[in-house]
matplotlib code that plots the C-alpha trace (Angstrom):
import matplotlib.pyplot as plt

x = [10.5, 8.5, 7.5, 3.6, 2.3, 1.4, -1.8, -2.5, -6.0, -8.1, -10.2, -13.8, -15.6, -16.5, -14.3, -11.2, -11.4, -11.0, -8.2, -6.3, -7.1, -5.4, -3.2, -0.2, -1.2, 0.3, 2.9, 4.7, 3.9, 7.0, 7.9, 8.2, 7.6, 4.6, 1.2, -2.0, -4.1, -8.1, -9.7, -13.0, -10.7, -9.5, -12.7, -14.3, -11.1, -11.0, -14.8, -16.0, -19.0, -17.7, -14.3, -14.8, -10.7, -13.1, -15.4, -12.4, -9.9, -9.9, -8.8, -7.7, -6.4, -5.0, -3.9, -1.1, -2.0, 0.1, -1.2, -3.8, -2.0, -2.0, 1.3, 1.1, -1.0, -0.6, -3.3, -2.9, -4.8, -5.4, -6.6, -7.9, -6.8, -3.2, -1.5, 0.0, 3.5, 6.0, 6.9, 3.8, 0.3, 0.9, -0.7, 0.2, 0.6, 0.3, -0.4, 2.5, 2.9, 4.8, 6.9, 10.8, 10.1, 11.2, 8.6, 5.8, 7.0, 8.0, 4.0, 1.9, 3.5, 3.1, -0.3, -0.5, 1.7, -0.2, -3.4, -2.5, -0.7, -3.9, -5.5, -2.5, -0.3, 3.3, 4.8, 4.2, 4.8, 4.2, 3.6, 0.5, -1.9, -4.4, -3.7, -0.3, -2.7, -3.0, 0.3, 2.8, 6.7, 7.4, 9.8, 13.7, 15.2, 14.3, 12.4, 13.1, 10.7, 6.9, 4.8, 2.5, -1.2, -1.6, 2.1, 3.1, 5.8, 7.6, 10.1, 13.7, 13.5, 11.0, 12.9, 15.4, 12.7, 10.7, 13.9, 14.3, 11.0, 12.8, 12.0, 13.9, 14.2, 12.0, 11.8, 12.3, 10.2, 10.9, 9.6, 10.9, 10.8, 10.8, 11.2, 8.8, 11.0, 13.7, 14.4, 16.2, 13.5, 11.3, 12.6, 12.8, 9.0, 8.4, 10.2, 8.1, 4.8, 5.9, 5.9, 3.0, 2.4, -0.3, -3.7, -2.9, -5.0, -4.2, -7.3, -8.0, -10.2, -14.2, -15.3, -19.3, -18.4, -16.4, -17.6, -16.5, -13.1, -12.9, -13.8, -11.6, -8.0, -8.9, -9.3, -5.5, -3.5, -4.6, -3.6, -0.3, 0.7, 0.1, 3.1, 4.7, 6.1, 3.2, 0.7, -2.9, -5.8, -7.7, -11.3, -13.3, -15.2, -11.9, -11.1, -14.6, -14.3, -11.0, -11.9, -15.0, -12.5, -10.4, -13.2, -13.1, -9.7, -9.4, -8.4, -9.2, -6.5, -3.9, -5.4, -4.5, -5.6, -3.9, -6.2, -4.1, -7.0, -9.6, -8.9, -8.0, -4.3, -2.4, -3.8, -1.7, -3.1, -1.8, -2.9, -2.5, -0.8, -3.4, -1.1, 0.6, -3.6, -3.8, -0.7, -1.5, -5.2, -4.8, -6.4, -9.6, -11.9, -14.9, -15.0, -13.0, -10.8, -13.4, -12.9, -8.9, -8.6, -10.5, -9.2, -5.5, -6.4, -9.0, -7.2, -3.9, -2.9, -0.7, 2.8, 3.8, 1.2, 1.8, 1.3, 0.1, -1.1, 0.2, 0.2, 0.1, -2.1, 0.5, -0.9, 0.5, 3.0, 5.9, 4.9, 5.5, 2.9, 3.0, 6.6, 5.7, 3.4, 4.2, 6.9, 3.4, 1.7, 3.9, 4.4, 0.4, 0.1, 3.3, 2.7, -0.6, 1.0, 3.5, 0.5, -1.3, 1.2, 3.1, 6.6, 7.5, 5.8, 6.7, 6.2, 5.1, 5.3, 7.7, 9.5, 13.2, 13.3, 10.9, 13.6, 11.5, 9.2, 12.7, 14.2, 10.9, 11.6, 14.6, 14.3, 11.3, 14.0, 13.1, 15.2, 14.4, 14.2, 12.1, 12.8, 10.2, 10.8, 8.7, 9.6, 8.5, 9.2, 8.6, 6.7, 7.5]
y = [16.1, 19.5, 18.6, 18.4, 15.2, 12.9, 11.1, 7.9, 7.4, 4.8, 6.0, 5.9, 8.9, 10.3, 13.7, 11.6, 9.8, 12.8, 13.9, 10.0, 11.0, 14.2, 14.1, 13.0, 16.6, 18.7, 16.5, 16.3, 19.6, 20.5, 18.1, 18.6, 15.3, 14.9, 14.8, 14.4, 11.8, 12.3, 12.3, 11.1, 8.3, 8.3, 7.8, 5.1, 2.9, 3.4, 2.9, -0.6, 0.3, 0.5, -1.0, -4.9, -5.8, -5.2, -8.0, -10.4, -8.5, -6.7, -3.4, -0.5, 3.0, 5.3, 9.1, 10.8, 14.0, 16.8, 20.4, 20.2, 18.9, 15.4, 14.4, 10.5, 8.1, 4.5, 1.4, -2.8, -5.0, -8.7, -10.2, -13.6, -14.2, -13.5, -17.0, -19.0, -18.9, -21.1, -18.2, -17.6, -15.9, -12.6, -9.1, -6.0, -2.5, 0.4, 3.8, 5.3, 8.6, 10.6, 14.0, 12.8, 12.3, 9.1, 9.7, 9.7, 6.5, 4.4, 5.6, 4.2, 1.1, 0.2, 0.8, -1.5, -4.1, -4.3, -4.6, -7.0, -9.3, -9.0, -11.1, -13.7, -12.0, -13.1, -11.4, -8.1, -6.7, -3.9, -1.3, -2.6, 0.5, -1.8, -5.3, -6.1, -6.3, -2.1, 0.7, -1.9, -0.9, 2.2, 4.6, 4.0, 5.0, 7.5, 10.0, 13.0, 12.0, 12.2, 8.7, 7.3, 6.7, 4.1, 4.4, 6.0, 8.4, 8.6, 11.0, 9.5, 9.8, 7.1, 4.5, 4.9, 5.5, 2.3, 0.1, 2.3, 0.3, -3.2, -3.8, -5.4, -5.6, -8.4, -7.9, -5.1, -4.1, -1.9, 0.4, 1.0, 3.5, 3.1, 5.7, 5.2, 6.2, 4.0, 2.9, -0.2, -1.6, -0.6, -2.4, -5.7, -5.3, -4.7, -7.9, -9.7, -8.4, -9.8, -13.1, -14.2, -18.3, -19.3, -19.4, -15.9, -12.9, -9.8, -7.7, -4.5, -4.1, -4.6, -1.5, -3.3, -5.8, -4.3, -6.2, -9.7, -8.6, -7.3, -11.0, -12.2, -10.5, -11.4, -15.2, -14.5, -12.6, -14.9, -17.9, -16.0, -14.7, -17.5, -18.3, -15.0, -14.3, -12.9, -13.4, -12.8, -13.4, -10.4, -11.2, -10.2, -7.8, -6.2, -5.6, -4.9, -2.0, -0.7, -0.6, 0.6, 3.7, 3.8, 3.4, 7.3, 7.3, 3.6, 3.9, 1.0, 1.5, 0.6, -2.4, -5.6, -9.2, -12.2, -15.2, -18.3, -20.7, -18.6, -18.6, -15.4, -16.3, -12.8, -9.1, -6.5, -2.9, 0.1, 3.2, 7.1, 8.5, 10.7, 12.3, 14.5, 16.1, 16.1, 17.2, 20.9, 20.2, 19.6, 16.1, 18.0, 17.9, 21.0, 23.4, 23.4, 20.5, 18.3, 20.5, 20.7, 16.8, 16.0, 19.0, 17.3, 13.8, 13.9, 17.6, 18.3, 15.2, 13.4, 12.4, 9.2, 5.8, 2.7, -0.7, -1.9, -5.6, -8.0, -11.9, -14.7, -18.0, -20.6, -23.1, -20.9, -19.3, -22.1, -22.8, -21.4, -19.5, -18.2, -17.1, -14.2, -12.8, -10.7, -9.4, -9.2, -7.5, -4.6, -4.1, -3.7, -1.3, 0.8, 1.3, 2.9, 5.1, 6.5, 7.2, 8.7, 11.0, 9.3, 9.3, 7.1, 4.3, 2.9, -0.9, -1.4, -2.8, -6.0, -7.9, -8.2, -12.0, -11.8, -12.0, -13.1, -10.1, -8.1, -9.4, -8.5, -5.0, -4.9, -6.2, -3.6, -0.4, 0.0, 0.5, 0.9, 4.1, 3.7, 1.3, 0.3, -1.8, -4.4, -4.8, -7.3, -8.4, -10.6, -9.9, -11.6]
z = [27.7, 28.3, 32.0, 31.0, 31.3, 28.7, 28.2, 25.8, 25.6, 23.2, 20.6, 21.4, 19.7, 16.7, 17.4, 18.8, 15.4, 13.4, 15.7, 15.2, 11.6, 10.8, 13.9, 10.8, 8.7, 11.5, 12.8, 9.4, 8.0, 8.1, 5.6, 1.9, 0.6, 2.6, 1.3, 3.1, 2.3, 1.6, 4.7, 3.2, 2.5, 5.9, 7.5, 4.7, 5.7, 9.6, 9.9, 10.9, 9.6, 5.6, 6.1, 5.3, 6.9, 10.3, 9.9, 10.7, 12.8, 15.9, 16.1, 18.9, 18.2, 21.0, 20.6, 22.4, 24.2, 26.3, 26.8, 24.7, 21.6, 19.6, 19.9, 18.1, 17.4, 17.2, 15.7, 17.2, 15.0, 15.6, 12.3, 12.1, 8.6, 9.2, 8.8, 11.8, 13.0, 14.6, 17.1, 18.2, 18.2, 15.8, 16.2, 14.3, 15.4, 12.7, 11.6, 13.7, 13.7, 16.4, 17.6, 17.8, 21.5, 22.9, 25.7, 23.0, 21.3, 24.5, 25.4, 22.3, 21.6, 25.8, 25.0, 21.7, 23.3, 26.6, 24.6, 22.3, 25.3, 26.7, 23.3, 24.3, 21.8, 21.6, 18.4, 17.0, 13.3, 11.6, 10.7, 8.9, 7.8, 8.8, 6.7, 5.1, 1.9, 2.7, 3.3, 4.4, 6.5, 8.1, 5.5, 6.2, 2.8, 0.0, 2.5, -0.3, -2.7, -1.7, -1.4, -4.6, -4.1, -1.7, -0.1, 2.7, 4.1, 7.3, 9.4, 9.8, 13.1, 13.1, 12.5, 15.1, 17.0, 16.8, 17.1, 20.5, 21.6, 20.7, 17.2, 14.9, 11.0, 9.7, 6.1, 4.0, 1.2, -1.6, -4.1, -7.7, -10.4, -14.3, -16.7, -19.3, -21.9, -21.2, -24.8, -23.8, -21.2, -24.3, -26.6, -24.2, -23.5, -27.0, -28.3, -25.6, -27.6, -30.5, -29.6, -27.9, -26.9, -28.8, -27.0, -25.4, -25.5, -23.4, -23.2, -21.2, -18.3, -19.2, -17.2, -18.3, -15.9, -13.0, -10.4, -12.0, -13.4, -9.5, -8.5, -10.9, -9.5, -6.7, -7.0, -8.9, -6.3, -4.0, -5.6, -7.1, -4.1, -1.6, -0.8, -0.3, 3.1, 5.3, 3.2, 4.3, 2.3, 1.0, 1.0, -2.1, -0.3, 0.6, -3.0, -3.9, -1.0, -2.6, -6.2, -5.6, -3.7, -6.6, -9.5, -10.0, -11.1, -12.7, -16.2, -17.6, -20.8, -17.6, -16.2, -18.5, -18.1, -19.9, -20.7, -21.7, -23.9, -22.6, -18.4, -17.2, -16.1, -15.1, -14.2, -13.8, -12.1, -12.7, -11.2, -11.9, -8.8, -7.3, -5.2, -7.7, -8.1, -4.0, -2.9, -2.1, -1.5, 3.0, 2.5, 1.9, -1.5, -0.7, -1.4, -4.5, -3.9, -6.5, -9.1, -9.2, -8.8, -11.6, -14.3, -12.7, -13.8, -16.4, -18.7, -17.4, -16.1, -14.0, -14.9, -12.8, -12.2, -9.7, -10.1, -7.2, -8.2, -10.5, -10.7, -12.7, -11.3, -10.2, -12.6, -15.2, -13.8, -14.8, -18.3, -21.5, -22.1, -18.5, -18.0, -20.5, -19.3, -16.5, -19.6, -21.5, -19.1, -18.4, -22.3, -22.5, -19.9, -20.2, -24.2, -23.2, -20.4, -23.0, -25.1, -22.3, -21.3, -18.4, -18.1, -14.9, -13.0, -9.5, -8.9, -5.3, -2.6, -3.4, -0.8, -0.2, -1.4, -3.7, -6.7, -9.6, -9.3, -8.7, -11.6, -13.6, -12.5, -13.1, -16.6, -17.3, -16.2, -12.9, -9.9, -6.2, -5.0, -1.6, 1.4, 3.8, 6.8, 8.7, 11.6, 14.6, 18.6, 20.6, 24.0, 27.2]

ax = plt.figure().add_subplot(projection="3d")
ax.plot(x, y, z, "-o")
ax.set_aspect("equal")
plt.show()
């Protein structure tokens, strides 16, 4: 659109990494709701080196370049876990990020798609930031509010954007938001406490054995969730990776596991939203960036959590004892949030079919406030 030329390049250094990396901080800091995520976290997940979603998928980044600048940047990801489809060998394309330039868009996905033909290729989805287990959909609804730990945020423009390249809607999931004071979700969850099956015990996360409770949720989301659309094993050293990320600010008062006759059944995570403590720290933690993050979470606090995880094992799920305790669950956890200080929490991501979990929500107070869309195509 400028009459400069436009380059799309694959990453290949150390330097062009860094620039795929914060290339997002300038192109959306106009943007109020944006925040910039950690760049030390950044790196740790886009390194094949520390990032364990590598040892079974292929991955290619490309920046966008004219005059100098970063213009977008654009991730294809082939992951060998991902499950079959009828339609056709799967890739993914993600981390989109772009100037409203239909020049810059058409660019990076011809790279992505060419690639990912190349690997035989036939249907795209995404955006996956890199697994549908990680930042899932591309923002289409509720771009006033910023994003929660883990979640991302998008222009409005990119939507139209990416449906300009020939993508259409293939799910949609959503986020949702419960006040924490809402007395009548309250005094659902609370009646739901008071009657617990016999042989269940809701106890909180054993921070003495982290690595096993870690084991643990994940034999449980993968059995729980297996028959979601999409679904894609996470591998336990995936999890092990991520909660090793997220130790610093677990609080194990908001992570709750129900055993049912003494087998873990249900886990539910909840996490305090870092990026109320990041949002005016530029993604970066020295010099004093430590220091404010932990006075935010550890003395002044944060005011809003996600729950990014919770399931119930399939065996369970359908009896008596099991029905409960997602209700259970949520009780646990949000009765010690109150306590804590907290006064709303976002259940994310959860698809647009997925109506038991969305009737859970529901039930708890929540409504959704954020849409993110999946989208796919087919290639010729």
């Amino acid at each position: 659109m400028t009459g400069e030329k436009l380059s799309v390049r694959p990453v290949r250094s150390k330097a062009e990494l860094e620039r795929f990396i914060q290339a997002p901080m300038r192109l959306n800091a106009g943007d109020p709701a944006w925040i910039s995520p950690l760049l030390m976290d950044r790196r740790d997940g886009l390194s094949a080196k520390s990032n364990p979603f590598f040892a079974h998928a292929q991955v290619e980044m490309w920046l966008a370049s004219r005059a100098g600048r970063d213009v977008g940047r654009i991730s294809a990801q082939i992951d060998a876990l991902a499950p079959a489809d009828p339609a056709g060998a799967t890739g993914a394309f993600g981390l989109i990020a772009a100037e409203d330039d239909p020049e810059v868009f058409a660019a990076l996905f011809a790279a992505a798609e060419a690639w990912l033909a190349a690997r035989g290729v036939t249907l795209v989805r995404g955006p996956f930031n890199l697994s549908i287990n990680e930042e899932v959909g591309l923002l289409v609804d509720g771009f006033d509010t910023p994003p929660m730990v883990l979640m991302g945020h998008d222009a409005p423009y990119a939507g139209p954007r990416v449906e300009a390249q020939g993508y259409a809607r293939a799910k949609d999931v959503y986020a949702y938001l419960a006040p924490l004071a809402d007395h009548k979700a309250e005094a659902m969850l609370q009646r739901a406490m008071r009657s617990p099956a016999p042989g269940v015990v809701l106890r909180m996360l054993d921070m003495s054995r982290y690595a096993a409770e870690v084991a643990t949720l994940t034999e449980i989301l993968n059995d729980a969730w297996r028959d979601n659309w999409g679904f894609t094993p996470t591998t336990e050293a995936e999890t092990r990776h991520l909660a090793q990320a997220m130790r610093p600010i677990v609080d194990r008062r908001l992570i709750w596991f129900a055993d049912i006759d003494g087998v873990t059944a249900g886990v539910l995570v909840a996490l305090p939203n870092v990026n109320e403590a990041i949002a005016d720290l530029d993604g970066r933690l020295l010099p004093l960036g430590w220091a404010k993050l932990l006075w935010r979470l550890k003395v002044s606090g944060v005011k809003s959590l996600r729950v990014p995880l919770m399931g119930v094992r399939r065996a369970y799920a359908r009896t008596a004892q099991g029905r409960m305790l997602p209700f259970q669950l949520i009780a646990a956890a949000a009765g010690q949030a109150r306590a804590l200080g907290y006064e709303r929490c976002e259940f994310s991501w959860i698809l647009e079919d997925n109506r038991p979990m969305r009737r859970i929500c529901e039930a708890a107070g929540a409504t959704p406030y954020k849409t993110y869309r999946i989208y796919q195509k087919a290639l010729a």
